[in-house]
C-alpha positions in Angstrom: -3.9 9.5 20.6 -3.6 5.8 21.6 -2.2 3.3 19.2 -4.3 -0.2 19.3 -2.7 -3.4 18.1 -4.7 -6.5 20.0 -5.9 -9.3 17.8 -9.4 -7.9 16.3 -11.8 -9.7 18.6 -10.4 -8.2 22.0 -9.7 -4.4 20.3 -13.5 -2.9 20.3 -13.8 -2.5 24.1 -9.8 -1.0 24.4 -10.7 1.6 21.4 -14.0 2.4 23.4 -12.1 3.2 26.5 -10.0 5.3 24.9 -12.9 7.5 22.9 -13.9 7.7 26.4 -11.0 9.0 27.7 -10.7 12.3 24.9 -8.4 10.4 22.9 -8.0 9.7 19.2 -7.7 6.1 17.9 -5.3 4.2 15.8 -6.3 0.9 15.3 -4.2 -1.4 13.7 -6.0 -4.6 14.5 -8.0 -6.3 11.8 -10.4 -8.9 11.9 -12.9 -6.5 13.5 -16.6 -6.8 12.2 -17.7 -4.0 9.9 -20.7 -3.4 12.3 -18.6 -2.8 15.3 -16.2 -0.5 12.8 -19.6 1.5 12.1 -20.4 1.9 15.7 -17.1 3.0 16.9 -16.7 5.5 14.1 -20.6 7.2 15.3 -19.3 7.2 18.6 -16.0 8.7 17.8 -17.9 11.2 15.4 -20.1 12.2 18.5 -17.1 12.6 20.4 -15.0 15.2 18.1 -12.3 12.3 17.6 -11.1 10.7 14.6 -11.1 6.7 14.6 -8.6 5.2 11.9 -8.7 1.5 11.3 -9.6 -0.7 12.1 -7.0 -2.5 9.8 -5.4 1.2 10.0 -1.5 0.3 9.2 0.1 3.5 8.4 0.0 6.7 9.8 2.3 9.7 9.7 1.4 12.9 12.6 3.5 15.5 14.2 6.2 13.7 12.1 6.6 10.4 13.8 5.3 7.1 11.8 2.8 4.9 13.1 2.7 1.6 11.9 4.0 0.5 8.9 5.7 4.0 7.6 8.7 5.0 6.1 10.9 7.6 6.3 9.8 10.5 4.2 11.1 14.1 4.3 8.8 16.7 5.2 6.1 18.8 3.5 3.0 20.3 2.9 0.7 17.3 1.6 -1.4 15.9 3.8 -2.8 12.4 2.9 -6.3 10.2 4.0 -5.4 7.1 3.4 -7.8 4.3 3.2 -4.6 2.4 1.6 -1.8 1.6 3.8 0.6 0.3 1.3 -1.2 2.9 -1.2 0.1 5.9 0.9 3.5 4.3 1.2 3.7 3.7 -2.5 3.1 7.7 -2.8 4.9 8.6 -0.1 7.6 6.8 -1.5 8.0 8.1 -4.8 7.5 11.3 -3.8 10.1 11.7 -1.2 12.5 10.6 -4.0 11.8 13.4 -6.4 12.7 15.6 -3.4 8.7 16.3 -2.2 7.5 16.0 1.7 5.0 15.3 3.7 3.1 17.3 6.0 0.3 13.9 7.4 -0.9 10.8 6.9 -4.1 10.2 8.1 -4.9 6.4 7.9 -8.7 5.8 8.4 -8.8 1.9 7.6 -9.7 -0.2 4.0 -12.9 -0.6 5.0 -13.7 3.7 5.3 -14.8 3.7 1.9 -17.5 0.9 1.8 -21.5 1.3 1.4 -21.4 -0.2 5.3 -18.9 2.3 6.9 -19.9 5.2 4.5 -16.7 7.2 4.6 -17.1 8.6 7.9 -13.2 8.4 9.0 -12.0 9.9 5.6 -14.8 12.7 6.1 -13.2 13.4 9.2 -9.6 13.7 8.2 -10.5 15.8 5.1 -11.6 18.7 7.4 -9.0 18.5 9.5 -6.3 18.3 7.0 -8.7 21.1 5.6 -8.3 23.1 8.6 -4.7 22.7 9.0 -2.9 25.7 8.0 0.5 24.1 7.2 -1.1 21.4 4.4 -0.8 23.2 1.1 -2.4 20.0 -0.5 -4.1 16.7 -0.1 -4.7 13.8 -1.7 -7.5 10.8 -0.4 -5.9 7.4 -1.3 -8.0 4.3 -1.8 -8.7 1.3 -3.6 -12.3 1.0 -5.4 -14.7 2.8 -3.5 -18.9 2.3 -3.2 -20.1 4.5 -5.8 -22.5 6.5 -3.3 -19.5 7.1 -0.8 -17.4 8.2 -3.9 -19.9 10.8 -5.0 -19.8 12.0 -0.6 -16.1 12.3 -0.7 -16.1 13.9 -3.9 -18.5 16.8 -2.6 -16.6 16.9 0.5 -13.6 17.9 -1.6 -14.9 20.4 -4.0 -16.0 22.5 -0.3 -12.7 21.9 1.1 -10.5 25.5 0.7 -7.6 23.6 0.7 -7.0 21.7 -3.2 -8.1 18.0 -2.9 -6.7 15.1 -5.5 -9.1 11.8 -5.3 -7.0 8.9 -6.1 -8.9 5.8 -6.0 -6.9 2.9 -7.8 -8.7 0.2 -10.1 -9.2 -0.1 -13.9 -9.8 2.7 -16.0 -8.0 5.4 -13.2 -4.5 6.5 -13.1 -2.2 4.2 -11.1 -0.3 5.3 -8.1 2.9 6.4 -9.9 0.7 8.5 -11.8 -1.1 9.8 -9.0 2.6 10.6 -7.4 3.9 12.6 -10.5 0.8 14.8 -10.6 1.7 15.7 -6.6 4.9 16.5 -7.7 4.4 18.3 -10.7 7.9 19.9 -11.8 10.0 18.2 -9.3 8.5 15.2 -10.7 11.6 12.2 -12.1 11.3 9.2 -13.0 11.2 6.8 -10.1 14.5 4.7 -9.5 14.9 1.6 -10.7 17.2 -1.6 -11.0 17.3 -3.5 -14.0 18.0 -7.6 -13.6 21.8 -8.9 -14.4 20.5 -10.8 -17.3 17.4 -10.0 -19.3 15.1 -12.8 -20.0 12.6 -12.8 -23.0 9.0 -13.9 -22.8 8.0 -16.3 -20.2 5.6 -19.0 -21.4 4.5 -20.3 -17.6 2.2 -18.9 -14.7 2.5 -15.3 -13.4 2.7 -15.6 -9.4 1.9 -11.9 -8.3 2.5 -12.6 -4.3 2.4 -9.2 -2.3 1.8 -8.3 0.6 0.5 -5.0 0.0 -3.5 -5.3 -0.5 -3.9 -1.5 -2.6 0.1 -2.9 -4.8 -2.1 -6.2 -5.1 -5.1 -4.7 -7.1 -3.1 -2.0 -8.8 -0.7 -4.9 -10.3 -4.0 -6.4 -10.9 -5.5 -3.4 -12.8 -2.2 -3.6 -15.3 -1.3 -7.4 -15.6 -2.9 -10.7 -17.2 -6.1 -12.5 -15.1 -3.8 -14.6 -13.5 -2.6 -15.4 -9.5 -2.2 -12.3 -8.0 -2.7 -13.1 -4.3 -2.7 -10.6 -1.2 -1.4 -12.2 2.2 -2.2 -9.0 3.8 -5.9 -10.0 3.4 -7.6 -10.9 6.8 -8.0 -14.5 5.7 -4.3 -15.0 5.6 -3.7 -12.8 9.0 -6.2 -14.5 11.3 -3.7 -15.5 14.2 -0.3 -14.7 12.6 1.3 -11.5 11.9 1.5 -9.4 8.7 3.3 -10.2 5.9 5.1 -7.4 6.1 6.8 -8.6 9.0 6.6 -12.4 9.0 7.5 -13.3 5.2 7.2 -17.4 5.4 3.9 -17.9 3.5 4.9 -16.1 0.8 8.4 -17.8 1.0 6.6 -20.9 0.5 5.1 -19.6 -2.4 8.2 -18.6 -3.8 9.6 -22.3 -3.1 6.7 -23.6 -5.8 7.3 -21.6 -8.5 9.2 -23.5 -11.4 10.9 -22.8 -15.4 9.5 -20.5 -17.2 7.4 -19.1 -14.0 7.4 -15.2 -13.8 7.3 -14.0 -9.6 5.8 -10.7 -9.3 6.5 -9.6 -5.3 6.5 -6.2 -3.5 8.7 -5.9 -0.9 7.6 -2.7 1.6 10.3 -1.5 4.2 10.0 1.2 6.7 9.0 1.2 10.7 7.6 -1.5 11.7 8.5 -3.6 8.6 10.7 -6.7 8.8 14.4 -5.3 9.6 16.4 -7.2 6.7 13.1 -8.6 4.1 15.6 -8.8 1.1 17.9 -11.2 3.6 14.9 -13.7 3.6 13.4 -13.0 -0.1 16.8 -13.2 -2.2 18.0 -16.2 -1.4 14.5 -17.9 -2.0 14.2 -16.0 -5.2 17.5 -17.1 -6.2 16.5 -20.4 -6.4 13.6 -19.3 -8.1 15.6 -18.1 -10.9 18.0 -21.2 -10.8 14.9 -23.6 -11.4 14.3 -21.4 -14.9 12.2 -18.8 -13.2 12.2 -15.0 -13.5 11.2 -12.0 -10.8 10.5 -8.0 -10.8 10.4 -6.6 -7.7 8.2 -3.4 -6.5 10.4 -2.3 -3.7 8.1 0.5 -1.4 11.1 2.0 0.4 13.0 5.6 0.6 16.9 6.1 1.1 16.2 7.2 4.6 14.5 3.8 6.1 16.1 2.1 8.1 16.1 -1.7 6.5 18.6 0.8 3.6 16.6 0.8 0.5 19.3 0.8 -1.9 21.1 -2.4 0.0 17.8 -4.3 -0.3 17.5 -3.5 -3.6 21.1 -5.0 -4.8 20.6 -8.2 -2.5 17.2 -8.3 -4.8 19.3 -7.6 -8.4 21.7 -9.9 -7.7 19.4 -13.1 -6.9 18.1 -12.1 -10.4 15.4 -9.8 -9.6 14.1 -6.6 -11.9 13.5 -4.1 -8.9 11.8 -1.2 -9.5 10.7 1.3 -7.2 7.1 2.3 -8.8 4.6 -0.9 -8.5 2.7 0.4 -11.6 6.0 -0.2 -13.3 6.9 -3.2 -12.0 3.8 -4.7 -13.5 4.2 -3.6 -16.4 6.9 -4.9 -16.9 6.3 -8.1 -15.5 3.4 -7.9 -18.2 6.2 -7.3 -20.9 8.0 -10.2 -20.0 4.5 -12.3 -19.8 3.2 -11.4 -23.3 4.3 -12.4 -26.4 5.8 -10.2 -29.5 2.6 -9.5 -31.1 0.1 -10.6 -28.8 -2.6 -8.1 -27.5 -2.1 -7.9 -23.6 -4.7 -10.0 -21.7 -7.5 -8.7 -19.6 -7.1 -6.8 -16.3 -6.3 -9.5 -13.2 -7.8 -9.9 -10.6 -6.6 -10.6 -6.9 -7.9 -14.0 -5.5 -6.6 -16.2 -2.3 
């Protein structure tokens, strides 16, 4: 397999090479046009060899991480993943009611579009299919095209191996629910770390500010029409690195929130996360919560990675933060402390620049 990460515009040629040369491709560039992302996957198809990404992030095979992944214990589930932070979020809460993973196939946000018509998750359901140690698997992704829905969905029902679709957006289960089905009996209630001192309803602006795309729209699905903004999205990547690594635009957006402001944020550790993100985040939150705001935090993370999950989340706790290790619940309950007693929750959000 060869692992591409060259800024977008220079990545079509390298992944090409490597088709050529028998070789799977992982690419974790974005910025790549969804035409040249249709070509590569027909050529790839032709070839016998599975093309994730582009804007492929995560990846788990043989039992190393590519990517952004953490470290989960293993399993029989094996995941297709047109959600990077989607399979982490799983991944996540699985590992911490005790169940592994066997694979995570990572076939790009885009797989799942009328353009690109599914043809990477296709290819990673049949060989997850045709893998005798995966037990189970489940396809993760936000919203599909209807069309390419109705494919996948056929796909599954001929697969001899049990199939879950879990495609996130209003009126479908959300992640954590997704992750409790998976684990069935071993199932517990995810971890979580209440703030030092509870605060009642906040009358100002909800600043959702993640860097998870799939956490973005999920927290959207749940919370108020409000700012919910994804600096994973291309737009805010062109020429600097992920979010997930380089945290200062959303540090500046932590800088303008003000009294009575509620700061929604997920903070996702693992490989080739930022080393210490909670070193960089708390302090800024802090001051956040000095100048009358509030936070919840959806920390992605397992014991095992190595940025130390629990450490992370007490530098969060005690800049003020609510840090909770299921998203789904962390809106929520950034919803709880955004509504008023007796007020009907607001419409679903919507994730905007």
């Amino acid at each position: 397999m060869a692992l591409l990460s060259v800024p977008g515009a220079h990545v079509v040629p390298e992944a090409r090479d490597a088709l050529r040369a028998g070789l799977h491709v992982m690419i974790f560039s974005d910025n790549v046009a969804v035409e040249q992302e249709v070509a590569l996957k027909a050529e790839g198809a032709r070839r016998g060899l599975l093309v994730m990404g582009p804007d492929c992030g995560t990846a788990l095979i043989g039992g190393v991480g590519l990517g952004f992944m953490n470290v989960v214990r293993p399993g029989a589930l094996g995941v297709v993943a047109a959600s990077g932070t989607g399979a982490q979020q799983v991944a996540c809460l699985l590992d911490d009611a005790g169940v592994g993973l066997r694979a995570v196939l990572g076939v790009g946000g885009r797989d799942l579009s009328e353009e690109v018509g599914g043809a990477s998750t296709l290819q990673a359901l049949a060989l997850l299919d045709a893998d005798p140690g995966t037990q189970r698997i489940v396809v993760l992704s936000k919203t599909p095209a209807p069309a390419v829905a109705d494919r996948v969905a056929a796909a599954a029902a001929a697969c001899a191996t049990p199939v879950t679709l879990a495609f996130v957006g209003p009126g479908r289960p959300d992640l954590t629910a997704v992750a409790a089905d998976l684990a069935g009996d071993a199932w517990r209630e995810p971890h979580w770390w209440p703030a030092p001192r509870e605060r009642g309803h906040a009358p100002g602006r909800l600043l959702g500010l993640f860097a998870g795309g799939t956490l973005a729209q999920e927290a959207a699905a749940i919370l108020p029409r409000a700012a919910i903004t994804d600096f994973g999205d291309d737009r805010f990547t062109r020429g600097r690195p992920h979010p997930m690594i380089d945290q200062r635009a959303r540090l500046d957006a932590i800088a303008g929130a003000g009294a009575g402001d509620l700061l929604l944020l997920d903070v996702v550790l693992g490989h080739g996360a930022h080393p210490d993100p909670a070193a960089e985040l708390a302090p800024a939150v802090a001051a956040a919560v000095d100048r009358g705001a509030a936070a919840v935090v959806a920390l992605c993370g397992t014991a095992a990675d190595p940025q130390d999950r629990d450490r992370q989340a007490a530098l969060l706790v005690a800049a003020g933060g609510s840090v909770h290790l299921s998203n789904a619940a962390a809106a929520r309950k950034a919803l709880e402390l955004t509504t008023a007693p007796g007020d009907d929750p607001p419409a679903a959000g919507e994730v905007g620049a």
